[in-house]
C-alpha positions in Angstrom: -2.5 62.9 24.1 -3.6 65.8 21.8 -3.5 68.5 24.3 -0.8 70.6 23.1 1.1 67.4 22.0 2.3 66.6 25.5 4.3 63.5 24.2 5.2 65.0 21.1 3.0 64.9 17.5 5.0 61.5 16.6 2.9 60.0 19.2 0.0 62.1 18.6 -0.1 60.5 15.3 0.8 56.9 15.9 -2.0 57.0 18.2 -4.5 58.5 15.9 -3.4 56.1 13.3 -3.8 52.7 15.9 -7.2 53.5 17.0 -8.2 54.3 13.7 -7.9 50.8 12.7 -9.1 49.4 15.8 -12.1 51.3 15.2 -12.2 49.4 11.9 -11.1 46.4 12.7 -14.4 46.2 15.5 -16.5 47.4 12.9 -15.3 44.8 10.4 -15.7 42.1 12.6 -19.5 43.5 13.8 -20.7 42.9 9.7 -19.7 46.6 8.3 -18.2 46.7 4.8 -15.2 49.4 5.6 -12.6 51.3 3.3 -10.0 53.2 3.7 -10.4 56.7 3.0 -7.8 59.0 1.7 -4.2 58.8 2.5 -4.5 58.9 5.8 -5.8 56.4 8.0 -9.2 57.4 7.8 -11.7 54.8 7.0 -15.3 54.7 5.4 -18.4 52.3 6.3 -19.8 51.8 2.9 -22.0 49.0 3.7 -23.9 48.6 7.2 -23.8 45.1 9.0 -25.8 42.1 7.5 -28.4 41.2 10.1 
């Protein structure tokens, strides 16, 4: 997808954006406290998984 934007930077985006949160979302559900992080849709672990 990011090489040169083959399918455009819309779709560059909405991809970087919908594994974003997956990545959070599987983080959340493993224990991890997570914020987001700037305006983007960045994310922060601010608290590692209770054990």
């Amino acid at each position: 997808m990011a090489v040169e934007f083959v399918h455009g930077y819309d779709a560059y985006v909405g991809v970087q954006e919908t594994m974003n949160y997956a990545v959070a979302d599987v983080l959340v559900a493993m224990g991890f406290a997570v914020e987001g992080f700037g305006q983007a849709s960045a994310h922060i672990v601010t608290r590692g998984a209770a054990k």
